[in-house]
N, C-alpha and C positions, 0 to 999 in steps of 0.2 A: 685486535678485534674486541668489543666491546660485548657481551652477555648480557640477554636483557633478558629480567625470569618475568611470567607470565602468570595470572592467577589462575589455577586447576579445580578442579571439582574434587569431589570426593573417590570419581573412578582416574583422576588422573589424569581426564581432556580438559584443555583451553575450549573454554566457551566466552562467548561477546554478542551482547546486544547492538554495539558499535560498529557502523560499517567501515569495511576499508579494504586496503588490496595485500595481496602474500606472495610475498614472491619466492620460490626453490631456487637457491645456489647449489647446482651437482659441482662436485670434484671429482674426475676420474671415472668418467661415467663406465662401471662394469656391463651393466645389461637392460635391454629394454624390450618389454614385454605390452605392450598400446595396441588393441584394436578397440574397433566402435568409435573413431573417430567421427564428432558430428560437430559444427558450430554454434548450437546452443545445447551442447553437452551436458546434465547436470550431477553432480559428484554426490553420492551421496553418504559414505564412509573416507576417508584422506587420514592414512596412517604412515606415522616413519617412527621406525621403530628400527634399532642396533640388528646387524645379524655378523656373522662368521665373516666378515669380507668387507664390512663397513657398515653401512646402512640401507635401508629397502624402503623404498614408498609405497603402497598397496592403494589403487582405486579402485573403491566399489561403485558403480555407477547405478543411480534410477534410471537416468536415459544417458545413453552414448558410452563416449569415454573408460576405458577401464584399463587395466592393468597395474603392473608394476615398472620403477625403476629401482636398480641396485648399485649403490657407487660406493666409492669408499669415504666421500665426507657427502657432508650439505647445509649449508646454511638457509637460515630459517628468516623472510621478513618480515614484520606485520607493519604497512603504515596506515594512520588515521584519516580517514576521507571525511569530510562534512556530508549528512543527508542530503540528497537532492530530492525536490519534490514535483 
């Protein structure tokens, strides 16, 4: 697998003017905590951060979608979409 590092801010978030799509690779999925399921859900905090057990994704939602997931790995995608207008 290949490490691709990312440039960070000063608090330590990936930020991008550049659109595009991210995909989550779970390993081992330990536990899943999702309600507010809606299909134009919109995220408005997306953290994964190390815990005791592997790793934890935390959604804060403005509308819908929330929760966590907790697995023991996860791989991280980001690929580059062209604008559409």
């Amino acid at each position: 697998m290949t490490l691709r590092t990312w440039p960070l801010d000063a608090e330590g978030n990936y930020r991008s003017d550049e659109p595009g799509r991210v995909t989550f690779e779970f390993e081992h999925i330990r536990a899943v905590d999702l309600v507010d399921f809606h299909p134009q859900s919109v995220v408005d905090v997306l953290k994964v951060e190390r815990c005791e057990r592997g790793f934890l994704m935390s959604i804060e939602a403005a509308f819908g979608l929330q929760g966590t997931i907790e697995a023991e790995g996860v791989a991280v995608r980001f690929q580059q979409q062209e604008p559409s207008i």
